[in-house]
N, C-alpha and C positions, 0 to 999 in steps of 0.2 A: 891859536885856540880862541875861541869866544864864549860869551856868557853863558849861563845855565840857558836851557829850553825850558820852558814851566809847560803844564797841564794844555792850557789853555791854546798855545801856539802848537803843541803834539796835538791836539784834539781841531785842527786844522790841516794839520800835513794827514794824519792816517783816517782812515775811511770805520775804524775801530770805534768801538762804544760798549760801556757796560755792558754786562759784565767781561766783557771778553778785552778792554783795552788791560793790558799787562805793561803799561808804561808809562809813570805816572810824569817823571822831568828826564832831562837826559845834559849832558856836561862834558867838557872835553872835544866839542864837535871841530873837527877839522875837512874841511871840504874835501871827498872825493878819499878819504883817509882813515876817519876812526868818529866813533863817536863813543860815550858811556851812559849805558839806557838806565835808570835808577827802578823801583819800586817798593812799597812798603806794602809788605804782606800780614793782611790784619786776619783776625779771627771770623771777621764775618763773609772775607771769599764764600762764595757761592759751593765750590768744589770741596772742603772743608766736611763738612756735615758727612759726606760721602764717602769721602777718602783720606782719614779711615777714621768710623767713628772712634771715639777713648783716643785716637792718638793721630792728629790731624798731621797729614803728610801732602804739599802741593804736588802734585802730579807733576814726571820729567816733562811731559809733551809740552804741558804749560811753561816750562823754563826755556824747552827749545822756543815756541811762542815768541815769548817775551826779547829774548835773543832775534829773533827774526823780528818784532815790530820795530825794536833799535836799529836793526838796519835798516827799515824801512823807513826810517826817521833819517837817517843819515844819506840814502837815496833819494827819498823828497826834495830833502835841502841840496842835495848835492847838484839834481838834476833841474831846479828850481820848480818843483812841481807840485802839485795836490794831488788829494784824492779827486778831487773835482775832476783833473784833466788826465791822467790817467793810474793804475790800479796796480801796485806790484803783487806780485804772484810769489809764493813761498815757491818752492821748485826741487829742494831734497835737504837733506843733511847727511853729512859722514863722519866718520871718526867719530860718534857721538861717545861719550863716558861720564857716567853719572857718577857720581863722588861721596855726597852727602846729602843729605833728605834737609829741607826745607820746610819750616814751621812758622805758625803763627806768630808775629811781632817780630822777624827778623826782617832785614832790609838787600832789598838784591841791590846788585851792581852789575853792571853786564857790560863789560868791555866789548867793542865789538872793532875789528878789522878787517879793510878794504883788502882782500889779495889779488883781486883782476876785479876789472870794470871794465868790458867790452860789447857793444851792440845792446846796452839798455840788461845786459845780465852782469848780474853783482855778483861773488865768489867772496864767505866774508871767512874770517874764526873767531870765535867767540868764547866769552866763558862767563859763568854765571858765579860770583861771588855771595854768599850769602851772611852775611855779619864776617864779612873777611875770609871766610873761609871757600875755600874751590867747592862748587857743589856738584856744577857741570861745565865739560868741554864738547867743542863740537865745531864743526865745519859745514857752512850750509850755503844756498843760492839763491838769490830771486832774481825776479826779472820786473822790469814796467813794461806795462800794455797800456797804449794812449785808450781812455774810454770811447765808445764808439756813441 
């Protein structure tokens, strides 16, 4: 295992920027193996206001997201690459299962797992904790594409 990843080093691996980065540090990184995406969900998200007003709920797609940029963080590093040099691709999800709804001031966790690495395509499972609790499960893919 090695140190936390802070902001600053994710904000070098992913090609992501407000409002749309969904991963603020990440922890547990083991090469080619697992990493855990962090986040702290405040009240000023952008999506908030929308959905739903009186009773603020983050959106699933957002969680899958969020799940997907932690791998993506774990594929950078793995693959030892940037967004510079080239560009992972979300590619699907399955098994997806949503659990519990996600609010304002609680803090994700997103375990995420390598299950194949082959030919630059990732196959991960994930799950999204939110204040400890299962919010969401899911199985998803990406891939890198060197930039052209």
């Amino acid at each position: 295992m090695s140190d936390r990843i802070e902001s600053a080093e994710i904000q070098t691996l992913l090609p992501h920027r407000y409002p749309f980065l969904l991963v603020d540090a990440a922890e547990d990184y083991v090469k080619g193996e697992s990493i855990t995406g962090i986040k702290g969900v405040t009240f000023n998200e952008p999506f908030f206001p929308g959905h739903f007003p009186g009773n603020p709920v983050m959106p699933g797609v957002l969680m899958i997201e969020a799940m997907g940029q932690t791998g993506a963080v774990l594929m950078y590093k793995t693959l030892g690459a940037s967004a510079a040099d080239a560009t992972i691709f979300f590619m699907g999800a399955d098994k997806v299962k949503f659990r519990a709804p996600v609010r304002p001031g609680m803090q994700l966790r997103m375990p995420v797992k390598v299950n194949v690495a082959r030919h630059g395509v990732f196959k991960f499972s994930g799950e999204v904790y939110a204040d400890g609790v299962k919010a969401v499960q899911a199985e998803f893919a990406a891939k890198a594409i060197e930039n052209s």
